[in-house]
N, C-alpha and C positions, 0 to 999 in steps of 0.2 A: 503554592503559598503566595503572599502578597510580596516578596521577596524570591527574587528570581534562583536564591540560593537557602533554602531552608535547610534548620540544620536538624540533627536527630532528636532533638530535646523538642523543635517545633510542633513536630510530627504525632512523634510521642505523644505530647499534650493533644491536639486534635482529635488523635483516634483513640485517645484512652479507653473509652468505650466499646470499641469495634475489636471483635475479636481476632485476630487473622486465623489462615491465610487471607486477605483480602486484596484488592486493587484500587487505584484510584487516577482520579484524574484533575488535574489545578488547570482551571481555567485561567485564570489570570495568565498564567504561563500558555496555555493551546491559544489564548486571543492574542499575545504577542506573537508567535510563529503565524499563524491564519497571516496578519498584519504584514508579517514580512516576507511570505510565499508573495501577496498580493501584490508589492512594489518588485519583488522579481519579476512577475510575472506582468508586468506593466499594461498595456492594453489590453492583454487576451486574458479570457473570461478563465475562470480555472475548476475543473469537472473535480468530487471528489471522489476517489477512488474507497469505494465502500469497504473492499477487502482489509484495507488499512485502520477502519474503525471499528467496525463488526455492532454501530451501537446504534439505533435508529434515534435515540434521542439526542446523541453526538451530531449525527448527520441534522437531523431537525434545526437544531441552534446554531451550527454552521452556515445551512443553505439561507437562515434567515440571515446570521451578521451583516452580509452584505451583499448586495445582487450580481456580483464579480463569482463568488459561488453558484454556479449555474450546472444541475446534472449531477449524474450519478454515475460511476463507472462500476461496476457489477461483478464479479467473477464465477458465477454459476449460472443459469438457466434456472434453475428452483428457487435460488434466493430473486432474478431477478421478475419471475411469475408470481413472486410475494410481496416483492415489496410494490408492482404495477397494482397487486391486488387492493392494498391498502392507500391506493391513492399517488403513488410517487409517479412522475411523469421525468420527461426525457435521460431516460435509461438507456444505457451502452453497454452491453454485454463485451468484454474485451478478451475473452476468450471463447474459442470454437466449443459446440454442447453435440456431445452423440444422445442424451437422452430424449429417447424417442415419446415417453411422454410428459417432458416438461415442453417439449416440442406442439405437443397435442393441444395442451392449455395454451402454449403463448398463440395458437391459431385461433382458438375461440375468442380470446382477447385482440386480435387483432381485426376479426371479423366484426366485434364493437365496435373499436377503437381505431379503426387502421395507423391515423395521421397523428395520434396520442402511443403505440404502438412501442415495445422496446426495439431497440437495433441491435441486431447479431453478427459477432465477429466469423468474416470466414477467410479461409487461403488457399482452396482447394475446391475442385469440381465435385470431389464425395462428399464436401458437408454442403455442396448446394443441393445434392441428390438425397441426401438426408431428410432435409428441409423437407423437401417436395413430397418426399412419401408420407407424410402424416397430412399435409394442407387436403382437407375438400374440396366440394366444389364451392363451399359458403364460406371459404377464409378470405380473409383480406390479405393485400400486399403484404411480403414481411420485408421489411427492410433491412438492409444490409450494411457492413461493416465489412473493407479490404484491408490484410493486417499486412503492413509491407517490414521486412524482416530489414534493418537496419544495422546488423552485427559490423564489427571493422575488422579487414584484413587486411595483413601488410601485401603488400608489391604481388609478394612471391605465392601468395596462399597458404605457407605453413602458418600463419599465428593467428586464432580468430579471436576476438573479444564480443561481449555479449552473449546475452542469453538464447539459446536457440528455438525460436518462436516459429514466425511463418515461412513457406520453402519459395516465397516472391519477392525476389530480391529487385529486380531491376525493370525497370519501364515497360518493356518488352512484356513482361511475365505479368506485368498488374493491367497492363492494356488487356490483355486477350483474356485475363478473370473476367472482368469486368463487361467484355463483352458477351462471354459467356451466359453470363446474370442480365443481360439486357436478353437475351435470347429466351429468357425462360418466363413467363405472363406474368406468375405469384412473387417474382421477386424483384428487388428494388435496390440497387446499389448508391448510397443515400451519401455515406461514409467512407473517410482512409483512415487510418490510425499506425503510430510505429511510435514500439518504445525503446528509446537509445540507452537501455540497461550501462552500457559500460561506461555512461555517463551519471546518469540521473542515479546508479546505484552503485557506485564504486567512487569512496572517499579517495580524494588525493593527498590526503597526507594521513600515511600507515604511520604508526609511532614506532618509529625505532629502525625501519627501513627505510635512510632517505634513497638509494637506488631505484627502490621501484615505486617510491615517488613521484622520483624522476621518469620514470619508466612509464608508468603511468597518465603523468601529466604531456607526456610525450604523444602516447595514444590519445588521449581526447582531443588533444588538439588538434590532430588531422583528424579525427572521428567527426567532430562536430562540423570541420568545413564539408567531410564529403558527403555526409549525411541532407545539408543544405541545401546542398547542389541537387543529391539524387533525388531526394523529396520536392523539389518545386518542379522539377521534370516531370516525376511519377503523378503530380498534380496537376500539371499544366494538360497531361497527357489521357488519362484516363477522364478529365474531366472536360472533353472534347465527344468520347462516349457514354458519357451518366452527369446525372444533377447531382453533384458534389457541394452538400451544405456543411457538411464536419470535416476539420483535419484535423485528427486529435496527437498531440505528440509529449516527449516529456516524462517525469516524474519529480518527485521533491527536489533530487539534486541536477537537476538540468533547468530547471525555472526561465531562468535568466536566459540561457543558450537557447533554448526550442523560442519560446516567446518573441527572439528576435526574428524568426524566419517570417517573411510577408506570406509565405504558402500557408501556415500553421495557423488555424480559425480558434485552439484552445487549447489547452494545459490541462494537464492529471497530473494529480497532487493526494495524496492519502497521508503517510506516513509520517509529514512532517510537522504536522499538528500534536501530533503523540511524541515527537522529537524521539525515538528510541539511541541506542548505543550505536547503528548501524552510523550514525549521520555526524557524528563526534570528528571525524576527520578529513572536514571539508576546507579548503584553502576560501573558494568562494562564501561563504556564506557560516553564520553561525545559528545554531537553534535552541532554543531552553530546553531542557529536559521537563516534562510536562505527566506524564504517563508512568507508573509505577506499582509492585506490588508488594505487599509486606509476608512476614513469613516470622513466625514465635521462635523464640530460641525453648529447645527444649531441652538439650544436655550441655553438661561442661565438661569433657573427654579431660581438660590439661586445660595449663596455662598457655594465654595465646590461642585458644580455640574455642568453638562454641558449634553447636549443630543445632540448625533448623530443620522444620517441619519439613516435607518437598522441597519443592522449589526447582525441579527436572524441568524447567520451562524450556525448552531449548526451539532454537527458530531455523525456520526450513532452512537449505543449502548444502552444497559442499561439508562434512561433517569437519569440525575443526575447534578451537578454542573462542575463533571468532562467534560461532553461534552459542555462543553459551551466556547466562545473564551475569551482569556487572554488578558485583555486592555495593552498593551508591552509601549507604546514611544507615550506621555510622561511618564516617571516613576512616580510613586505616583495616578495612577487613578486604581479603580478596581469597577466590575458592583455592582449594586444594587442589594441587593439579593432578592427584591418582583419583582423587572421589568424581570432580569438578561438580556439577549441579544434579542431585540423585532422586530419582522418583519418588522415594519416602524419607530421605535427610540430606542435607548439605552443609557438609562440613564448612565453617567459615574462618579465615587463619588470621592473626594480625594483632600487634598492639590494643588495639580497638576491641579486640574481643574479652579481656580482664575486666573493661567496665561493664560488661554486659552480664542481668540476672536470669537467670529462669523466668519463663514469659515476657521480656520485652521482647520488642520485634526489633527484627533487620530487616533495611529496606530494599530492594535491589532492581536493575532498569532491566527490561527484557532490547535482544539487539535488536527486532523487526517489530511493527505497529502492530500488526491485527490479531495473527497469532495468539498473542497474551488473554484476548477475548473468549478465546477459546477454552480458556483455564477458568474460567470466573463467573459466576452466574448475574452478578451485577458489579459497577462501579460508580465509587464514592465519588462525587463531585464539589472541589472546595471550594471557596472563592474570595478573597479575601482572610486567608488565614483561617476560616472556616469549613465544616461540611453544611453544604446548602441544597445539598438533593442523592439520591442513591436512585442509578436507573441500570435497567436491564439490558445486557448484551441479545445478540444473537442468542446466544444458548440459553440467558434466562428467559427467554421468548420460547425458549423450545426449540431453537430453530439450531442445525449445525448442518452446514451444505456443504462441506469437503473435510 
């Protein structure tokens, strides 16, 4: 809405028309976030991470707001052979692809295109051997992508943080990739990349626990100085072996931190345009809520309760309360905690659920960005207190790549 805080009666009125379940997205609110990833993210250019919007016409009107939006970060091989199909150039596959023939196509296309070409993440000699077995003799260079696993551990190695990504942790290990990939004719190591998950994805202020909090803010803070140190070494050093034009590092909640490093040539950013629930607990920084789906009320069980249609939306991870969506507008409803969010109904508890009739909606936030896209075949787009366009996700395109 044009108001950074709409209230259920706003909404209401907007979509009267619109039946749910649906989703939507306020621009007015994703141009305020865009705006303020952007002065985090101060000089370096900032890649969007596709997986986080899943909407090619989201992407479109981003990559145009401003030329700071530079790139596409990708998470399949098939989605990234479609969307080169259609024109999109400097593509970053950020994860390793065993498919052998989305493999087949990105050769044909690189034997076009070589120097317009997507880049491929790898961390190991078997996805270089991968690679190799589908190229001809008529492929062009594929270029590459070295993913350097940046997790934090204490002193002793019991505690690790982060997510467990590449098995190249340290100078050593990314030197002798790299020369590996100089050794072989069809391949080109172009690229580094390292995402510092226990930073850029893990809020530091839990509600209700300040201990790990503290606990928390405790780890990022040595995360981030060592992470600096290793990456401008792993930089300095591999790029003594290969023509290193990308260092891509970061995500939403690291902005500020990666963008400071002089080794770091650019920032990914997805998520924090769609502002989900995941980002609600940042000390650094705040986001508008931007991104949302509606869901009919269709019984009244009792007083103080109401059930919706679905609404099982639940977002990858660790399985827990945290991944579950956040009942948002009307204020005052929150799930059930034996039902919580159910494939075909979700029970909604609270004061707030007495005002509510048969067929109005309840609105609620999913906790991860892209996800949600996957439920939807298109979303609403407001803009000024309006709806001013309806476009198709990934899946109203037809398209679902994981």
């Amino acid at each position: 809405m044009a108001s950074a805080k709409p209230s259920h009666a706003d909404l209401e009125a907007v979509f009267e028309d619109v039946q749910a379940p649906f989703a939507f997205v306020d621009l007015d609110a994703m141009w305020a976030n865009a705006d303020a990833m952007l002065r985090r993210a101060g000089d370096k250019p900032v890649r969007i991470a596709g997986k986080s919007i899943r909407c090619r016409a989201l992407v479109d009107r981003i990559l145009d707001r401003d030329e700071r939006f530079r790139g596409i970060m990708t998470f399949t091989l098939p989605e990234t052979n479609w969307l080169a199909g259609l024109g999109y150039e400097n593509l970053l596959l950020a994860y390793p692809t065993t498919d052998l023939e989305a493999l087949s196509q990105l050769a044909l296309h690189t034997a076009a295109m070589p120097e317009k070409a997507p880049v491929l993440t790898v961390d190991c000699v078997e996805h270089l051997d991968l690679i190799e077995s589908v190229l001809g003799s008529q492929a062009g260079t594929v270029r590459l992508c070295l993913e350097l696993d940046v997790g934090w551990r204490d002193l002793h190695g019991r505690v690790r943080a982060g997510a467990r990504r590449s098995p190249v942790s340290s100078p050593e290990q990314a030197v002798a990739l790299a020369e590996e990939i100089g050794r072989r004719d069809k391949l080109e190591l172009v690229a580094l990349m390292a995402y510092e998950s226990q930073i850029a994805g893990v809020g530091d202020q839990p509600p209700g626990q300040p201990l790990r909090a503290r606990a928390i803010r405790w780890m990022q803070d040595r995360s981030v100085a060592e992470i600096a140190e290793r990456r401008a070494e792993v930089v300095e050093r591999v790029s003594q072996v290969a023509d290193i034009q990308i260092v891509n590092g970061g995500g939403t909640g690291s902005l500020e931190l990666t963008s400071a490093e002089a080794a770091v040539t650019e920032v990914a950013a997805g998520s924090g345009f769609f502002a989900p629930t995941q980002f609600d607990h940042y000390s650094r920084f705040s986001l508008t809520p931007a991104a949302a789906f509606a869901l009919p009320v269709v019984r009244r069980p009792g007083p103080g309760v109401v059930t919706a249609l679905g609404g099982g939306y639940l977002s990858s991870g660790s399985a827990g309360p945290s991944r579950l969506p956040v009942p948002w507008l009307p204020r005052g409803l929150r799930l059930d905690r034996e039902e919580g969010a159910g494939e075909v109904q979700t029970p909604l508890l609270g004061h707030a659920a007495d005002g509510l009739a048969i067929g109005d909606n309840v609105y609620l936030r999913h906790n991860k960005a892209g996800e949600l896209c996957e439920r939807f075949n298109s979303l609403y787009l407001l803009e000024g207190g309006e709806i001013v366009d309806e476009v198709p996700t990934y899946r109203g395109e037809g398209e679902a790549f994981l």
